[in-house]
N, C-alpha and C positions, 0 to 999 in steps of 0.2 A: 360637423366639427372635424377639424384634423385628425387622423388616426396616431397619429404621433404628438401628440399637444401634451407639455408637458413632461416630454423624456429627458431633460436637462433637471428638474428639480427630480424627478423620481430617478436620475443617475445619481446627486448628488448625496442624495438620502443612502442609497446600496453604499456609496463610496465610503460613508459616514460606517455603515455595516459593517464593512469589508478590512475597516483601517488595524483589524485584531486579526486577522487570515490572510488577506493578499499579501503582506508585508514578508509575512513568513516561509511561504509560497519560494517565493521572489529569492529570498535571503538561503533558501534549499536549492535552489537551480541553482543561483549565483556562485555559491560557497561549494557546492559537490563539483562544479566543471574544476573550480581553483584546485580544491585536493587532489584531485585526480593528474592534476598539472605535474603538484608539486609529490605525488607520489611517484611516478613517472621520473624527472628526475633524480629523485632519490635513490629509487630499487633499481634502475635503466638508467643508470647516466651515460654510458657508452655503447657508441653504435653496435656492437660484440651480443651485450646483455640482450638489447632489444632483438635482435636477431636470434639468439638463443631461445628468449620469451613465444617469436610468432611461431618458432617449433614444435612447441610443447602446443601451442592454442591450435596450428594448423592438423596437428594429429588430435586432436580434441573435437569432435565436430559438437559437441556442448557447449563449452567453454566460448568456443568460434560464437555460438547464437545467439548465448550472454549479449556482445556488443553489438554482433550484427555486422555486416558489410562483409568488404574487404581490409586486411591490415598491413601495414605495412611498419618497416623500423623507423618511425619518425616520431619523436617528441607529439606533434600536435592532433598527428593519424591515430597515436597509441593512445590517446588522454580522449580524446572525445570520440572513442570508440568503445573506451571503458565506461563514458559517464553517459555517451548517448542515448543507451538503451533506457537510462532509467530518467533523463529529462526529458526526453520527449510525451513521456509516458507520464510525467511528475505536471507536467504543463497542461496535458491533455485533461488529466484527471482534475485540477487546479479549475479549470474552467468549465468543465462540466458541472462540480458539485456547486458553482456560481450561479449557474444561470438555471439549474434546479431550485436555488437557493432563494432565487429572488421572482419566479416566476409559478410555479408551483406549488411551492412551499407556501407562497407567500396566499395564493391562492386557497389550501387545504386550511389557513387559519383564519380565512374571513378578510383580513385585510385588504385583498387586490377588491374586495366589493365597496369598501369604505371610500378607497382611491378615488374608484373608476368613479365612485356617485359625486364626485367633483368636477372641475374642469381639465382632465385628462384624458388622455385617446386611449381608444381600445387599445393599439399596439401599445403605446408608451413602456408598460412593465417590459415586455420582454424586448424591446429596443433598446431600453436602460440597461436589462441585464446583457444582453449582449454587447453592449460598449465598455460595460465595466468588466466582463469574463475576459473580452480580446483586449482592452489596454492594459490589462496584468501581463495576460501571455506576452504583447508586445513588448512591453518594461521589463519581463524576465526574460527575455533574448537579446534586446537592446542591451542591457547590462552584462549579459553573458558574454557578449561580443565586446562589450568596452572592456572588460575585465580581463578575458586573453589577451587580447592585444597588448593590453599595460603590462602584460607578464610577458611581452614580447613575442607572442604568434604572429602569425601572416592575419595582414588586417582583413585581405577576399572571404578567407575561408574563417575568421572569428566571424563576421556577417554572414557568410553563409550558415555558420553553426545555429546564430541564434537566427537568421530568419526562418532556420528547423523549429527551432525549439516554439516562435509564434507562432506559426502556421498549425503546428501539431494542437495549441491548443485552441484554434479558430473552430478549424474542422471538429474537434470533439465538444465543442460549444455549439456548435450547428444542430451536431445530436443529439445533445441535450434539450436542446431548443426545438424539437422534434418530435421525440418521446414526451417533451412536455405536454405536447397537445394532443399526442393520441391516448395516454395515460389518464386515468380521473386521480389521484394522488400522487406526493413524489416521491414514495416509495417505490411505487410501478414505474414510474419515471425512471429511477432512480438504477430500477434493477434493468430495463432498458438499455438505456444509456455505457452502464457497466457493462453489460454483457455484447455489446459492439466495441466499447475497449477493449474488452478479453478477445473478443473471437478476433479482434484483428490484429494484436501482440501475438499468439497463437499462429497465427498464418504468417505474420512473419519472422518467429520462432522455427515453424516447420520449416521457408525455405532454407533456412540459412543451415539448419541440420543434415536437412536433406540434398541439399544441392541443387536444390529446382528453383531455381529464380525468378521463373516465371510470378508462384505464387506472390511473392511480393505485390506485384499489381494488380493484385487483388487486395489488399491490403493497406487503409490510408497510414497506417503507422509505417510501412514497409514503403509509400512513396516518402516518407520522411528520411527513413536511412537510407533509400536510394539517391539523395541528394547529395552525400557521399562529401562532407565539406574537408578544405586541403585536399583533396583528389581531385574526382571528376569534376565538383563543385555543380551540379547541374540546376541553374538557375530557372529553368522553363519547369522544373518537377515544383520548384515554390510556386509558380506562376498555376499549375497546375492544382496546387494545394488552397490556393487563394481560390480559384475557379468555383471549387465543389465546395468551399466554404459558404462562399456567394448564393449557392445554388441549394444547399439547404436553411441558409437563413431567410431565401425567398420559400422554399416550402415551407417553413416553420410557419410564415406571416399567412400563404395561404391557408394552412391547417386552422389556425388562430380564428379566421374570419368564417369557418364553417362550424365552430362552434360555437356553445354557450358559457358563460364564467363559472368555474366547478366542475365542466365535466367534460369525457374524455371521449376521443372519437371509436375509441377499441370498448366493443363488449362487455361488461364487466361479469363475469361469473356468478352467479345467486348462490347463494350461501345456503348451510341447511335449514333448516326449522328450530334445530334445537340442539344444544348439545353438551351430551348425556356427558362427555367425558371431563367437561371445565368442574373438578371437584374440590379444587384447592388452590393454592397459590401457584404451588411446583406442576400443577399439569397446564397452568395457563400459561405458568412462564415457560414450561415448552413447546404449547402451541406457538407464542411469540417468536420464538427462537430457531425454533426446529428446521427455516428454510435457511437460513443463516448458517445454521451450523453443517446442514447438508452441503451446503457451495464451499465449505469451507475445506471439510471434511475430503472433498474431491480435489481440490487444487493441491493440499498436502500430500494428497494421494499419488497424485501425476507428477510433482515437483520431487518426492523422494524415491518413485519409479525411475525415473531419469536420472538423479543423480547416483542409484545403487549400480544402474547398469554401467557407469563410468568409472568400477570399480576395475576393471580388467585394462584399459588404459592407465589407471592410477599407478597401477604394479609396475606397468610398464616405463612411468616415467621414472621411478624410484630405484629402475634397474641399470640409465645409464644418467650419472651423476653429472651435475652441472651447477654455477651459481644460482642460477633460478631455482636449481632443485632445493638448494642452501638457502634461499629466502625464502619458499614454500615450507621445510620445515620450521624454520626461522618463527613464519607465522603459526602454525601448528604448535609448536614448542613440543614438540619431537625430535627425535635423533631420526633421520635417511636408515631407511630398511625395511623391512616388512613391517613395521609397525605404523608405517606413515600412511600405508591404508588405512588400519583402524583410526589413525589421526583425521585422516580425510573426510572418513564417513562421521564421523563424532564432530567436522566441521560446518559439514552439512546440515547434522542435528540442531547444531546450534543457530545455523539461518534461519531454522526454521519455528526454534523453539524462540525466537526474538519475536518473528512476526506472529508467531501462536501470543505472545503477552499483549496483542495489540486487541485478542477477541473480548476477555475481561475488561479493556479500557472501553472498549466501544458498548458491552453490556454495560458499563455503567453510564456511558451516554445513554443510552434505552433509559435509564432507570431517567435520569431527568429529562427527559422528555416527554414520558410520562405522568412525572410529576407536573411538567408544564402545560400540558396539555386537556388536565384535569380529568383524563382517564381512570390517573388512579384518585385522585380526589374520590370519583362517583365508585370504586370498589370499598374505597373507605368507610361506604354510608352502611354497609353490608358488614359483616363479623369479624372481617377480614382486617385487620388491624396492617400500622404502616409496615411494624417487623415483622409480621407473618409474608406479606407482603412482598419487601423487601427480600427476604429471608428465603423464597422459592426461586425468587430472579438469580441467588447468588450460587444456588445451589445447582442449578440447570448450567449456570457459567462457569463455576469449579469442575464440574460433569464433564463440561462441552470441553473444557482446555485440558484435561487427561486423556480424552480422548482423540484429540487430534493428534498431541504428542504419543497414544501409542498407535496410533495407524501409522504416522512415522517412522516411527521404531521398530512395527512390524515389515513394512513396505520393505527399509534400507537392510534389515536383518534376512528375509528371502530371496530377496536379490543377490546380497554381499554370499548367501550361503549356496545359492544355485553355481554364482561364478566364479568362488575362488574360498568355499568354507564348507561348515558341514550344520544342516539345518536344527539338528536335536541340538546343539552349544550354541552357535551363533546367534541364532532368529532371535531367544531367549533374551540372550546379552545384549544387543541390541536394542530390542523392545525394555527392556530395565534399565540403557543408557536414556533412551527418549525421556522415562517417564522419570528421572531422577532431574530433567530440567524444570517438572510441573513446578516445585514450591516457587521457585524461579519466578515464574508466570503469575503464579498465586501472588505473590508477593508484592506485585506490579498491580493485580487487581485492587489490592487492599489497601496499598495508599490511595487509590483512584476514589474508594469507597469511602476512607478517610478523607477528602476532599468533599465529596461529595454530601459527608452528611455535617460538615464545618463552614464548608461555604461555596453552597448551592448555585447562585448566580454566576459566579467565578469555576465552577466544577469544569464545564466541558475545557475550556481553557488549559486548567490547567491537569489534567488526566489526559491531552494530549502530547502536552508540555513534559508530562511523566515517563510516556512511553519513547519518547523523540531521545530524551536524554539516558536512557535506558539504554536506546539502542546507538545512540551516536558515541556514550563510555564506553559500548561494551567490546567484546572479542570480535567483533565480526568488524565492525567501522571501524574502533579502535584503529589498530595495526594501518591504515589507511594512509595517520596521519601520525602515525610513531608512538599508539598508547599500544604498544604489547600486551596482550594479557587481557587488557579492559582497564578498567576502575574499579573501585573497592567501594564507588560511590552506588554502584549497580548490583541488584540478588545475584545475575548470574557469576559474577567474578568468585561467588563460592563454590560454585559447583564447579568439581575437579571432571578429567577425560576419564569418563566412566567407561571410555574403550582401552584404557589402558590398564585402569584399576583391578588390585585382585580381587575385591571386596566389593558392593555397594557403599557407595557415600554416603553413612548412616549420620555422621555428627552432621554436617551441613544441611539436609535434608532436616531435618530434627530441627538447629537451629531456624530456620528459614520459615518451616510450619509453626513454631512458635508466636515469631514474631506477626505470621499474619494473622494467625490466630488473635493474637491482643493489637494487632491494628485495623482488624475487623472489629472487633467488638467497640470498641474505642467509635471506629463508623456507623455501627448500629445504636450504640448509647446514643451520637449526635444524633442523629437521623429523628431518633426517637425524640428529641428535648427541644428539638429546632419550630417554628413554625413551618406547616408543610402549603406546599405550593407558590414559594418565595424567591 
């Protein structure tokens, strides 16, 4: 029988899957190039401004890594040097979690056995998912490139942008496609897959800080921003990207055929005998947890290591005034002076305190996954009741998100004090700006959980749906697109710059824990009154 018999109906089925996620995907690359367009014009409408801007970024070797490349004062150089760093990356990740999705996954629930006992080819699943991973990538570069042009870019380099934007997520669907088969679940997959995203964003991070350019080719995300589109435009680096995409979908296929359905080419670990320490709800949920929270716990670590040491450039820009300086406080909503560092680093907090509100939304993805899984079905048959349950998972997760918020707070507070403060006031202040964003965060989790115990089959949906709009009202995206401030629709638009304040934000703070408070519970009553496993 053909090895591929049957990849057209098991495409169509993923496509049927996909039609609530790729769409959104799609509509995130498409929409963040446009902003970035029309941001660009706005803040840089003349040639002067843009020029002033690559000064501030050329003495910034940070700022500079953000986009990556090189930059130049031109409308279409500045906007997809802003937006590239994070579509390439948006695309890559878009098609990885796909073809984990329909291959792996699909595998760890029994299903790819149901298939295969029909008239379909071994390959089939994972030729379907890789058609459906790369024709999103393709359709959200394809669109990226009709989209500049209509806003009037050079038509070469809109095409070249998005045939970045494709490629980037060929190649990291390749990986996926990869890890699937040396993995026995798509967790392990999963965390594969991710951590060759990371370490290659990372490398191409380093060169662009460091100045070694080499690194990049070492790096598939770094032959992406090498293609350098409106520039160099170097067409043979796609052709290059196409190559190694090729080359690991044919090892995927080999990998494929030296296995059996279920199980993984890599060792899997033997587990203990026994273990003494699962005593409750709250120690198992953080066994669940515990490696999640550690990867997490370190990227905030290294992300607020970096941004604290760009405190001693910060002064420096704040000390010779310009319009740019005037929109940098503009976005701060600060006044130009020594205070615009603590604006800075209190800006920082906030990127980071947005993507800390994402680890509550994905703990409560766990939570119905579990339920769907019938994991916790089978803890249920034991004493362990659904809100005891429940109730440990929530608690490891309120734990986990004060705690990354104050290793934040500590990180930017020893740093800001070694370079330019004094560590017995500042570290302090700092670390009590971080943890005044938790309710923030909190807040975020417990609609997620109010969704989740109201309605369960629509939960993941819309708990990402939660945190997207969170973070697209809030202060950090806001300002992008002309909302100052945030939204009033978002927790964090309460909480004031606890770098400025003479006080702790005690009413907001207060307010904020309140309200989760009665939208947690409100989540646990449903949880509890709902049928479970629906």
């Amino acid at each position: 029988m053909n090895a591929t018999l049957g990849t057209g109906t098991l495409a169509r089925l993923a496509l049927r899957r996909e039609r609530g996620i790729a769409p959104w995907w799609i509509l995130l690359i498409v929409s963040l190039s446009l902003v970035m367009v029309a941001y660009i014009n706005r803040n840089m409408g003349t040639y002067e401004l843009k020029l002033t801007y690559l000064k501030v970024i050329a003495g910034n070797p940070f700022l500079r890594a953000i986009g990556g490349g090189v930059v130049e004062p031109r409308l279409d150089v500045l906007a997809t040097w802003r937006s590239g760093g994070f579509l390439y990356l948006a695309s890559a990740l878009a098609a990885l979690m796909s073809v984990i999705r329909h291959t792996r996954k699909e595998e760890d629930a029994g299903r790819s056995e149901l298939v295969l006992a029909g008239r379909i080819g071994r390959a089939a699943p994972l030729t379907a998912a890789l058609l459906v991973a790369g024709g999103t990538s393709l359709i959200g570069g394809a669109l990226t490139a009709a989209a500049l042009i209509g806003v009037g870019l050079e038509p070469a380099g809109s095409l070249t942008y998005g045939g970045g934007i494709a490629v980037a997520g060929w190649m990291f669907g390749g990986i996926a496609a990869v890890a699937a088969q040396l993995s026995r679940n798509a967790h392990a997959a999963t965390v594969i897959a991710l951590t060759a995203l990371g370490a290659a964003y990372v490398l191409r991070f380093a060169a662009d800080v460091s100045g070694q350019a080499w690194l990049k080719y070492l790096s598939p995300v770094g032959w992406v921003h090498l293609v350098e589109p409106y520039q160099s435009e170097r067409w043979w680096l796609l052709g290059v990207c196409v190559l190694v995409s090729a080359i690991l979908y044919g090892a995927a296929y080999r990998l494929l055929a030296r296995r059996d359905l279920g199980s993984g080419l890599l060792p899997e670990r033997p587990g203990r005998e026994s273990a003494p320490g699962l005593r409750g709800p709250v120690s198992l949920a953080w066994r669940l947890h515990r490696a999640l929270l550690l990867k997490w716990l370190a990227g905030v670590a290294v992300f607020a290591l970096l941004g604290g040491a760009l405190t001693a450039p910060a002064r420096d820009l704040v000390s010779r005034p310009s319009i740019i300086v005037d929109n940098i406080t503009h976005f701060l909503g600060i006044a130009a002076g020594e205070k615009m560092v603590a604006g800075y680093l209190w800006y920082l907090i906030l990127i980071i305190a947005y993507a800390v509100a994402l680890y509550p939304v994905l703990m409560i993805v766990r939570l119905r996954a579990e339920e769907t899984s019938g994991r916790a079905e089978a803890l249920h048959a034991t004493p362990m009741t659904r809100l005891r349950w429940a109730s440990g998972h929530l608690l490891v997760t309120a734990l986990g998100t004060a705690a990354l918020m104050a290793v934040a707070g500590l990180a930017f507070g020893v740093i800001y004090s070694l370079a330019a403060g004094h560590l017995l006031t500042d570290a302090p202040a700092y670390l009590a700006g971080a943890l005044s964003t938790v309710p923030a965060a909190w807040c975020v989790g417990a609609v997620c959980l109010l969704a989740y115990g109201l309605l369960p089959r629509a939960a993941v949906v819309i708990v990402w749906l939660a945190w997207i709009l969170t973070t697209g009202l809030g202060q950090v995206v806001g300002p992008l697109y002309g909302l100052w401030g945030g939204s009033p629709a978002e927790p964090f638009h309460y909480i004031p710059n606890a770098m400025l304040a003479t006080a702790f934000p005690l009413v907001p703070v207060t307010a904020l824990l309140a309200i989760t408070a009665l939208l947690t519970a409100a989540g646990l009553l449903a949880l509890r009154h709902r049928d479970f496993g629906t």
